[in-house]
Every structure is written in C-alpha cells, then in structure tokens.
N, C-alpha and C positions, 0 to 999 in steps of 0.2 A: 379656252383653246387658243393656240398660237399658230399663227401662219406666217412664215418667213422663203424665200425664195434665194436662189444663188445663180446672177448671171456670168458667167464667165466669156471669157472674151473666145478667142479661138484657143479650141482644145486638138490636142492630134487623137484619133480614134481610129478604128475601120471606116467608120462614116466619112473622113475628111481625108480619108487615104487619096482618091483620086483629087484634090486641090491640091495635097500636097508634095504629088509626083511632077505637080507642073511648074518649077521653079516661080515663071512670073504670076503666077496667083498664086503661087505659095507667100512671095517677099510682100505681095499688096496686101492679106491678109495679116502678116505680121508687123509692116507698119503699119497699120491701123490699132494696134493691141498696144495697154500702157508700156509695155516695157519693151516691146521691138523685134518681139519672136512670140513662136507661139507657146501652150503650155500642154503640160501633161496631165492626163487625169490624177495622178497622185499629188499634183499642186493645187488641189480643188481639196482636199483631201481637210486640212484645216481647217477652212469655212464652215465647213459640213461637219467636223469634229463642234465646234465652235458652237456652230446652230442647235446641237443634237446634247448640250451637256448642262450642263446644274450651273455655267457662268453667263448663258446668254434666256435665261428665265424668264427676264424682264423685257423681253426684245421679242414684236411682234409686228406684223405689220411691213416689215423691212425686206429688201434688195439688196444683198450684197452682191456689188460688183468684184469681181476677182478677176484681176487681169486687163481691166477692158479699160478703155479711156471711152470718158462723157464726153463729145462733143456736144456744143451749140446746137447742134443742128438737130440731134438726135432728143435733145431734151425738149425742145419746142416743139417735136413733132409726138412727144408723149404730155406734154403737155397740152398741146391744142385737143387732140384724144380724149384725156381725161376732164379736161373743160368740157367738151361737148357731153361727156357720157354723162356726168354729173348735172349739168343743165337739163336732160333728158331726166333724171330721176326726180329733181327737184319742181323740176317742170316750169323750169327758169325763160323757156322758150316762148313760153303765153299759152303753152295749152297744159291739161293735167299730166301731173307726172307718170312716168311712164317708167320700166325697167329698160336696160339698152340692151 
C-alpha cells in the first residue's frame, strides 16, 4: 500500500472566496506562496495526475508541496511535532512507549 499526500499552497475555491474579496489578505496570502499569487485547482491537477499513475509507483511516504514555500519556521515547528510524536512511541521519554 502507498500513501502520498499533496499540500498545496493557497488555492482559490468557494472556501477562500471571502479572503479573496479582501485585497489586503488577499496580497498577504499570496506573498507567502512560492511563486507570489495564488493558484487554481486545475494547477494541482499534475501532482494528483502524477501521484495517481504507473510513474510515481515507487513513491510512497511523500508530501508534495505545490505551490507553497518551506520556510524555517514552518519546518522546525514540524519538526519539533514529529520529534515529540516519535519520542512518545519509542518511548524515548523514560517511560514505555506509548501511541501519540
């Protein structure tokens, strides 16, 4: 079995309708996205081709970001997350392992 995921940065949808009627959280959402706007669900479109076909077989386990820029900031705070979750299972903490 294969489990792969697709984050995408900011998409315009009905859901994101009201951010994006409001110019200044419109432009703060879009510079925060790699490429400085936001995108369409048919630009997700690829990935999910991608994920879904007899070329990504071997590819499991994975995040594809589309769209989005990794900051620092954002990786250490999935980091330290996934530290502690891990500690807890291992039970790296000094007590028996546990699930998180």
């Amino acid at each position: 079995m294969r489990v792969n995921a697709i984050a995408p940065g900011v998409v315009e949808t009905p859901l994101t309708a009201q951010i994006k009627d409001n110019p200044g959280w419109y432009d703060a959402y879009a510079a925060k996205s790699a490429l400085g706007r936001w995108s369409s669900p048919s630009e997700l479109a690829g990935a999910v081709v991608y994920l879904a076909s007899d070329a990504s077989t071997f590819v499991t386990g994975s995040v594809l970001a589309v769209g989005r820029r990794l900051d620092g900031r954002r990786r250490a705070v999935h980091a330290a997350v996934l530290s502690d979750r891990v500690g807890r299972v291992r039970g790296v903490d000094g007590g028996p392992g546990r699930r998180p």
